[in-house]
N, C-alpha and C positions, 0 to 999 in steps of 0.2 A: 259646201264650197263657199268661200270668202266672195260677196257681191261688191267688187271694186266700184262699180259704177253707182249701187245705192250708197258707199261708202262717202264717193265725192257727193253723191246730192246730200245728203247730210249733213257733209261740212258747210257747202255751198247755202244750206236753207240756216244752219244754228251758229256757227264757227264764227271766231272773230275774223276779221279781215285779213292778219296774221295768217290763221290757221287755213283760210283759202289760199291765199298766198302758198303756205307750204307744204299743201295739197298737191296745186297745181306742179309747182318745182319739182316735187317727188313722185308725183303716180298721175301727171298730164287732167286732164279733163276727166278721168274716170271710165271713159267710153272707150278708151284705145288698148294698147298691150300694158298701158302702168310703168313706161317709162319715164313720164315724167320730161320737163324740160332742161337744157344744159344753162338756163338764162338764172342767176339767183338774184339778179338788181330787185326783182320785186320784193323778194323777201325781204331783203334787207332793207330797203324804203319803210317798207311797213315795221318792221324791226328797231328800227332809229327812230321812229315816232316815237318811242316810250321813254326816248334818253331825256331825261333834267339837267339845265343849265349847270348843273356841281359837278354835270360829266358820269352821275348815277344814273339808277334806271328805276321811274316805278310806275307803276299801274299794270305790270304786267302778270300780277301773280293772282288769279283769281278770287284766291280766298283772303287777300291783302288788299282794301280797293282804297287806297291813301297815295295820290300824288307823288310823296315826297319818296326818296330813293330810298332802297331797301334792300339788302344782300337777296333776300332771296329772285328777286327780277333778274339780280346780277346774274343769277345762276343759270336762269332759263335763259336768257340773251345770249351768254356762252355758250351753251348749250344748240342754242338752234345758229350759234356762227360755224359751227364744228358741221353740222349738218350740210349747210349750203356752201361747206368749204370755203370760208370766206374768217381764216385765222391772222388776217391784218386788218382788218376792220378800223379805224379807229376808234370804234364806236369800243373795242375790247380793252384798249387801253385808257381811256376817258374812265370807262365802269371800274378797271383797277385802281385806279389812281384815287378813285372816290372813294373804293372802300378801304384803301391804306388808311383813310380820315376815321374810320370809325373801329377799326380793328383792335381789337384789344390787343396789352403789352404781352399776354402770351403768346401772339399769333394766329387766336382765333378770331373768328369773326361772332356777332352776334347772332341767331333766330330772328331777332327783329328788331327795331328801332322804338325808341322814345316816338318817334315822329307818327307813328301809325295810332297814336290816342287820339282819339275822338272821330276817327276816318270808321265806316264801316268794316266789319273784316270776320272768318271765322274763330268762333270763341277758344278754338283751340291756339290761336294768337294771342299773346296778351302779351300787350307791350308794356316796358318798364323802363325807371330809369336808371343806366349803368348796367343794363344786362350782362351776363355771363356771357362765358364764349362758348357757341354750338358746334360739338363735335359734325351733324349734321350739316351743315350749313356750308362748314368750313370745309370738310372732304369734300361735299359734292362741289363748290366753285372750285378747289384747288384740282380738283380731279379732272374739269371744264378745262382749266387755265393747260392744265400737262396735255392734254389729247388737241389744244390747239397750235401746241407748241412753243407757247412766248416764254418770253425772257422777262419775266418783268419782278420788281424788285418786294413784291409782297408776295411771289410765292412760298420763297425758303422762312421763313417765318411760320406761315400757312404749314407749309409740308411737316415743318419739324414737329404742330401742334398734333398735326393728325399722326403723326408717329406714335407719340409717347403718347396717346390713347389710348393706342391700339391693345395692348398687352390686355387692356380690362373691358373689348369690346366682346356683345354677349349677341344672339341675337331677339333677348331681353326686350332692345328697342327697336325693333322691327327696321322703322327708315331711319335710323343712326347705321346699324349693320348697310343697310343694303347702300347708300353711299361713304360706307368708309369700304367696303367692297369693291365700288365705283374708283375709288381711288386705288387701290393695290390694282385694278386693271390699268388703268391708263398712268400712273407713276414710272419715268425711266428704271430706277433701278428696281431691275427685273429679280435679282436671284433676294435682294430682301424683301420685296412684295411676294414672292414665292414662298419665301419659310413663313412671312407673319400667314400669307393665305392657308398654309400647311397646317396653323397653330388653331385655324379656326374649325377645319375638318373633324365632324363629327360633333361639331355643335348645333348642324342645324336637324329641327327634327325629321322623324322620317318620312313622313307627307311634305316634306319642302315649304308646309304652310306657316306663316311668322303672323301669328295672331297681334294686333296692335292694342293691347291692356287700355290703353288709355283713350282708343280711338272709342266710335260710336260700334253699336253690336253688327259682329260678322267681320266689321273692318281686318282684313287680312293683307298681306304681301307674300309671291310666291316666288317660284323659283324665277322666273323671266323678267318677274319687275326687279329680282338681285341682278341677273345676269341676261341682260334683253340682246346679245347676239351669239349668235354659234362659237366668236375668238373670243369671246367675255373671259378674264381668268378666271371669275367668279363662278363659271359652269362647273369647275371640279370640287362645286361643295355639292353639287346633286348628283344624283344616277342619271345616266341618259334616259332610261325606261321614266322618269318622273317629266325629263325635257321635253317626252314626244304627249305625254300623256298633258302635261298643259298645253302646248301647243295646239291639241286635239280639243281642249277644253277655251281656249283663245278662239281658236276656227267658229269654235260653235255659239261663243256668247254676242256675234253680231245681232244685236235689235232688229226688230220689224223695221223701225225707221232707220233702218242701215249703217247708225254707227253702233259704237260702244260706251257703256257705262263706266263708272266706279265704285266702289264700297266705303270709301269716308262717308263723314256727313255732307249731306246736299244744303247747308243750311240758308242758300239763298237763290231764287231761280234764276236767276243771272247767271250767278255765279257756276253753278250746277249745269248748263246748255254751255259752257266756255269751257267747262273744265271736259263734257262729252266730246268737243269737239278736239282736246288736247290727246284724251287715250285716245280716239279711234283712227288719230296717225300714230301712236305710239304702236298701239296694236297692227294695225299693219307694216309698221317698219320690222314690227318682231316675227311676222307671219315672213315677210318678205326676207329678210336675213336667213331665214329657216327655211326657205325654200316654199315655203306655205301658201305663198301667194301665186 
Protein backbone atom coordinates (compact mmCIF):
# COMPACT_ATOMS: atom_id res chain seq x y z
CA UNK A 1 0.00 0.00 0.00
CA UNK A 2 1.23 3.64 -1.14
CA UNK A 3 2.84 5.50 2.23
CA UNK A 4 1.34 8.99 1.55
CA UNK A 5 2.73 10.24 4.51
CA UNK A 6 6.67 8.84 3.85
CA UNK A 7 5.75 10.18 0.41
CA UNK A 8 5.39 13.98 1.73
CA UNK A 9 8.45 13.47 3.97
CA UNK A 10 10.41 13.02 1.14
CA UNK A 11 9.30 15.64 -0.80
CA UNK A 12 9.60 17.74 2.40
CA UNK A 13 13.35 16.40 3.16
CA UNK A 14 14.86 16.46 -1.18
CA UNK A 15 12.05 18.45 -3.30
CA UNK A 16 12.51 21.81 -4.48
CA UNK A 17 10.37 24.40 -2.82
CA UNK A 18 7.98 24.17 -5.86
CA UNK A 19 7.61 20.57 -5.39
CA UNK A 20 6.55 21.17 -1.47
CA UNK A 21 4.62 23.64 -2.52
CA UNK A 22 2.66 21.09 -4.79
CA UNK A 23 2.63 18.57 -2.38
CA UNK A 24 1.15 20.47 0.07
CA UNK A 25 -1.89 21.87 -2.57
CA UNK A 26 -2.48 18.31 -3.72
CA UNK A 27 -2.26 15.65 -0.96
CA UNK A 28 -2.07 18.42 2.44
CA UNK A 29 0.72 17.52 4.89
CA UNK A 30 0.88 13.92 4.15
CA UNK A 31 -0.59 12.82 7.51
CA UNK A 32 -4.35 13.42 6.69
CA UNK A 33 -6.90 11.73 4.14
CA UNK A 34 -4.60 13.47 0.92
CA UNK A 35 -6.85 15.98 0.12
CA UNK A 36 -4.74 18.38 -0.06
CA UNK A 37 -5.64 22.28 0.10
CA UNK A 38 -8.25 24.53 -1.97
CA UNK A 39 -5.34 27.55 -1.50
CA UNK A 40 -2.96 27.47 -4.93
CA UNK A 41 -1.31 31.29 -4.26
CA UNK A 42 1.57 29.20 -2.88
CA UNK A 43 2.15 27.33 -5.78
CA UNK A 44 2.10 29.83 -8.00
CA UNK A 45 4.44 32.25 -5.93
CA UNK A 46 6.80 29.66 -6.07
CA UNK A 47 6.03 29.01 -9.83
CA UNK A 48 6.64 32.71 -10.87
CA UNK A 49 9.90 32.78 -9.31
CA UNK A 50 11.35 30.99 -12.40
CA UNK A 51 9.77 33.74 -14.86
CA UNK A 52 12.70 36.10 -16.81
CA UNK A 53 12.17 39.50 -17.45
CA UNK A 54 11.62 38.47 -21.64
CA UNK A 55 8.30 37.05 -20.00
CA UNK A 56 10.22 33.24 -20.55
CA UNK A 57 10.84 30.74 -17.90
CA UNK A 58 14.17 29.11 -16.95
CA UNK A 59 15.82 27.18 -14.40
CA UNK A 60 12.97 25.09 -14.06
CA UNK A 61 13.85 22.07 -15.96
CA UNK A 62 16.29 20.03 -14.03
CA UNK A 63 18.45 18.59 -16.42
CA UNK A 64 18.75 22.19 -18.22
CA UNK A 65 20.36 24.46 -15.38
CA UNK A 66 20.97 27.87 -17.63
CA UNK A 67 19.16 31.05 -16.38
CA UNK A 68 18.16 32.00 -19.61
CA UNK A 69 14.35 30.91 -20.94
CA UNK A 70 13.90 27.83 -22.66
CA UNK A 71 10.76 26.07 -24.12
CA UNK A 72 11.20 23.34 -22.21
CA UNK A 73 10.35 25.38 -18.53
CA UNK A 74 7.62 26.71 -20.79
CA UNK A 75 6.27 23.38 -20.77
CA UNK A 76 6.38 22.36 -17.04
CA UNK A 77 5.01 25.91 -15.99
CA UNK A 78 1.88 25.08 -18.11
CA UNK A 79 1.83 22.19 -17.00
CA UNK A 80 1.65 22.65 -13.19
CA UNK A 81 -0.75 26.07 -14.14
CA UNK A 82 -3.26 23.32 -15.42
CA UNK A 83 -2.71 21.53 -12.23
CA UNK A 84 -3.40 24.22 -9.60
CA UNK A 85 -6.27 25.36 -12.06
CA UNK A 86 -4.91 28.51 -12.43
CA UNK A 87 -5.35 28.92 -16.81
CA UNK A 88 -5.25 32.88 -16.46
CA UNK A 89 -2.15 33.25 -15.01
CA UNK A 90 -0.28 35.87 -16.45
CA UNK A 91 2.62 34.28 -15.94
CA UNK A 92 0.79 31.72 -19.15
CA UNK A 93 0.74 34.42 -21.44
CA UNK A 94 4.17 36.40 -20.72
CA UNK A 95 5.73 32.41 -21.40
CA UNK A 96 3.70 32.52 -24.91
CA UNK A 97 4.48 35.44 -26.10
CA UNK A 98 8.37 34.70 -25.41
CA UNK A 99 8.29 31.75 -27.27
CA UNK A 100 6.49 33.32 -30.36
CA UNK A 101 10.28 35.04 -30.22
CA UNK A 102 11.92 31.89 -31.00
CA UNK A 103 9.56 29.58 -32.76
CA UNK A 104 10.42 28.54 -35.83
CA UNK A 105 8.76 29.66 -39.37
CA UNK A 106 7.22 26.20 -39.42
CA UNK A 107 5.40 26.41 -36.17
CA UNK A 108 7.55 24.45 -34.16
CA UNK A 109 9.37 25.32 -31.46
CA UNK A 110 12.95 24.17 -30.62
CA UNK A 111 14.45 21.10 -27.95
CA UNK A 112 16.61 23.93 -26.80
CA UNK A 113 18.21 27.19 -27.11
CA UNK A 114 21.53 28.51 -28.26
CA UNK A 115 21.41 30.17 -24.72
CA UNK A 116 21.88 26.94 -22.77
CA UNK A 117 25.87 26.81 -24.05
CA UNK A 118 28.18 27.02 -21.48
CA UNK A 119 25.41 26.63 -18.55
CA UNK A 120 25.62 23.07 -16.97
CA UNK A 121 22.95 20.64 -18.30
CA UNK A 122 22.45 16.89 -19.26
CA UNK A 123 24.51 15.59 -22.20
CA UNK A 124 21.59 14.49 -23.88
CA UNK A 125 21.02 18.54 -24.29
CA UNK A 126 23.03 19.88 -26.85
CA UNK A 127 22.39 23.17 -27.70
CA UNK A 128 23.02 24.69 -31.20
CA UNK A 129 22.62 27.38 -33.15
CA UNK A 130 19.45 27.75 -35.34
CA UNK A 131 18.00 24.49 -34.11
CA UNK A 132 15.38 22.45 -35.71
CA UNK A 133 11.78 22.35 -34.63
CA UNK A 134 11.02 19.58 -31.83
CA UNK A 135 8.10 17.56 -32.64
CA UNK A 136 8.45 16.78 -28.68
CA UNK A 137 8.74 20.05 -27.29
CA UNK A 138 6.11 21.55 -29.48
CA UNK A 139 3.13 18.88 -28.87
CA UNK A 140 3.88 18.75 -25.32
CA UNK A 141 3.62 22.89 -24.75
CA UNK A 142 0.87 22.89 -27.44
CA UNK A 143 -1.04 20.10 -25.77
CA UNK A 144 -0.26 22.53 -21.98
CA UNK A 145 -1.70 25.54 -24.04
CA UNK A 146 -5.20 23.25 -25.32
CA UNK A 147 -6.05 21.60 -21.68
CA UNK A 148 -5.65 25.28 -20.26
CA UNK A 149 -7.74 26.57 -22.53
CA UNK A 150 -6.23 30.04 -24.05
CA UNK A 151 -6.65 31.75 -26.88
CA UNK A 152 -3.46 32.88 -27.80
CA UNK A 153 -1.96 33.55 -31.12
CA UNK A 154 1.09 30.81 -31.39
CA UNK A 155 -1.08 28.03 -30.81
CA UNK A 156 -2.55 27.53 -34.64
CA UNK A 157 0.86 27.48 -35.82
CA UNK A 158 2.05 25.03 -33.06
CA UNK A 159 -0.99 22.79 -33.70
CA UNK A 160 -0.71 22.75 -37.48
CA UNK A 161 3.24 21.67 -36.95
CA UNK A 162 2.22 18.76 -34.72
CA UNK A 163 -0.51 17.78 -37.20
CA UNK A 164 1.45 17.21 -40.28
CA UNK A 165 3.93 15.09 -38.11
CA UNK A 166 1.73 13.08 -37.11
CA UNK A 167 1.17 10.62 -40.26
CA UNK A 168 5.19 9.61 -39.61
CA UNK A 169 4.91 9.26 -35.81
CA UNK A 170 6.33 5.81 -34.58
CA UNK A 171 6.67 4.89 -31.12
CA UNK A 172 10.52 4.71 -32.43
CA UNK A 173 10.89 7.83 -30.10
CA UNK A 174 9.64 6.82 -27.12
CA UNK A 175 8.91 10.81 -25.60
CA UNK A 176 8.06 12.31 -29.15
CA UNK A 177 5.06 9.47 -29.11
CA UNK A 178 4.19 9.87 -25.69
CA UNK A 179 3.57 13.79 -26.00
CA UNK A 180 2.36 13.90 -29.38
CA UNK A 181 -0.21 11.41 -27.73
CA UNK A 182 -0.46 14.21 -24.96
CA UNK A 183 -1.74 16.16 -27.60
CA UNK A 184 -4.35 14.12 -29.53
CA UNK A 185 -5.78 13.85 -25.74
CA UNK A 186 -6.30 17.34 -24.72
CA UNK A 187 -6.66 18.86 -28.76
CA UNK A 188 -10.56 20.23 -29.20
CA UNK A 189 -11.07 18.55 -32.14
CA UNK A 190 -12.05 15.31 -30.93
CA UNK A 191 -13.31 13.18 -34.03
CA UNK A 192 -9.61 14.03 -35.95
CA UNK A 193 -7.47 13.32 -32.64
CA UNK A 194 -9.64 10.15 -32.67
CA UNK A 195 -9.00 8.65 -36.30
CA UNK A 196 -5.00 10.01 -36.10
CA UNK A 197 -5.27 8.03 -32.29
CA UNK A 198 -7.08 5.05 -34.37
CA UNK A 199 -3.89 5.19 -36.89
CA UNK A 200 -1.47 4.58 -34.17
CA UNK A 201 -3.34 1.40 -32.62
CA UNK A 202 -1.31 -1.46 -32.90
CA UNK A 203 1.93 0.12 -32.97
CA UNK A 204 2.62 0.09 -29.62
CA UNK A 205 4.42 -3.23 -28.54
CA UNK A 206 2.73 -5.69 -26.47
CA UNK A 207 4.32 -5.24 -23.16
CA UNK A 208 3.33 -1.37 -23.40
CA UNK A 209 7.15 -0.89 -22.84
CA UNK A 210 8.73 1.97 -25.26
CA UNK A 211 12.44 1.32 -24.80
CA UNK A 212 14.39 4.88 -25.31
CA UNK A 213 17.28 3.66 -28.12
CA UNK A 214 19.24 6.65 -27.33
CA UNK A 215 18.45 7.03 -23.70
CA UNK A 216 21.06 5.53 -20.97
CA UNK A 217 20.55 1.30 -20.40
CA UNK A 218 17.01 0.21 -19.23
CA UNK A 219 15.79 3.86 -19.86
CA UNK A 220 12.11 2.90 -20.84
CA UNK A 221 8.51 4.65 -20.99
CA UNK A 222 5.25 2.74 -20.16
CA UNK A 223 1.89 2.79 -20.68
CA UNK A 224 0.94 5.61 -17.73
CA UNK A 225 3.77 7.85 -18.45
CA UNK A 226 1.82 7.76 -22.42
CA UNK A 227 -1.46 7.96 -20.73
CA UNK A 228 -1.14 8.98 -16.82
CA UNK A 229 -5.12 9.14 -16.16
CA UNK A 230 -8.03 6.72 -16.46
CA UNK A 231 -9.85 9.87 -19.33
CA UNK A 232 -6.39 9.86 -21.15
CA UNK A 233 -7.35 9.18 -25.02
CA UNK A 234 -4.21 7.63 -24.98
CA UNK A 235 -5.45 4.63 -22.80
CA UNK A 236 -7.07 2.92 -25.92
CA UNK A 237 -3.42 2.18 -27.17
CA UNK A 238 -3.21 -0.39 -24.18
CA UNK A 239 -5.19 -3.39 -22.67
CA UNK A 240 -6.65 -2.52 -19.56
CA UNK A 241 -5.01 -5.94 -18.00
CA UNK A 242 -1.48 -3.92 -18.95
CA UNK A 243 -3.17 -0.60 -17.06
CA UNK A 244 -3.82 -2.43 -13.76
CA UNK A 245 -0.59 -4.43 -14.10
CA UNK A 246 1.47 -1.16 -14.13
CA UNK A 247 -0.42 0.53 -11.77
CA UNK A 248 0.35 -2.69 -9.52
CA UNK A 249 3.89 -2.13 -10.52
CA UNK A 250 3.74 2.07 -9.64
CA UNK A 251 2.24 0.87 -6.15
CA UNK A 252 5.19 -1.15 -5.49
CA UNK A 253 8.25 0.87 -6.86
CA UNK A 254 7.86 3.35 -3.71
CA UNK A 255 11.52 3.64 -2.03
CA UNK A 256 12.50 2.98 1.39
CA UNK A 257 12.86 6.79 1.56
CA UNK A 258 9.30 7.03 0.54
CA UNK A 259 9.50 8.64 -2.81
CA UNK A 260 10.14 7.49 -6.37
CA UNK A 261 12.72 7.07 -8.80
CA UNK A 262 13.54 7.41 -12.61
CA UNK A 263 15.23 5.38 -15.28
CA UNK A 264 17.12 8.26 -17.38
CA UNK A 265 20.40 9.11 -16.63
CA UNK A 266 20.92 10.64 -13.01
CA UNK A 267 23.85 12.44 -14.47
CA UNK A 268 24.11 15.15 -11.62
CA UNK A 269 23.01 14.75 -7.83
CA UNK A 270 21.24 17.75 -7.75
CA UNK A 271 19.92 17.27 -10.50
CA UNK A 272 18.74 13.47 -9.82
CA UNK A 273 17.04 14.47 -5.74
CA UNK A 274 14.73 17.41 -8.06
CA UNK A 275 13.89 15.37 -10.68
CA UNK A 276 12.91 12.29 -7.47
CA UNK A 277 11.00 14.62 -6.17
CA UNK A 278 9.11 15.58 -9.56
CA UNK A 279 8.03 11.56 -10.31
CA UNK A 280 7.01 10.83 -6.85
CA UNK A 281 3.94 13.51 -7.18
CA UNK A 282 3.61 12.30 -10.62
CA UNK A 283 3.31 8.87 -9.51
CA UNK A 284 0.92 9.68 -6.92
CA UNK A 285 -1.31 11.88 -9.12
CA UNK A 286 -1.33 8.54 -11.22
CA UNK A 287 -2.03 6.22 -8.19
CA UNK A 288 -4.69 8.83 -7.17
CA UNK A 289 -6.59 9.32 -10.71
CA UNK A 290 -6.65 5.35 -10.68
CA UNK A 291 -8.13 5.07 -7.46
CA UNK A 292 -4.79 3.63 -6.14
CA UNK A 293 -4.26 5.99 -3.51
Amino acid sequence: MTDLAAAGQFVAAHGRLLERRRFAHLFGDGRGDGAGTTDAAPVLAALTAYRNADGGIGLLEPDLRTPASQPSPVLYALEILHEIGAPDAPLATDALDWLQTVTNPDGGVPFVLASARGWPHAPFWVPQDDPPSSLLMTAGIAAAVHRLGLDHPWLAGASEYVWAALPDLTPSDPYAFRYAVGFLDAVPDRPRADAALDALTGLVPADGVLHVAAGTEGETLGALEVAPRPDHAGRRLFPAELIERELDELAAAQQDDGGWTFSWAAWNPAAAWEWRGVVTIDALKTLRADGRL
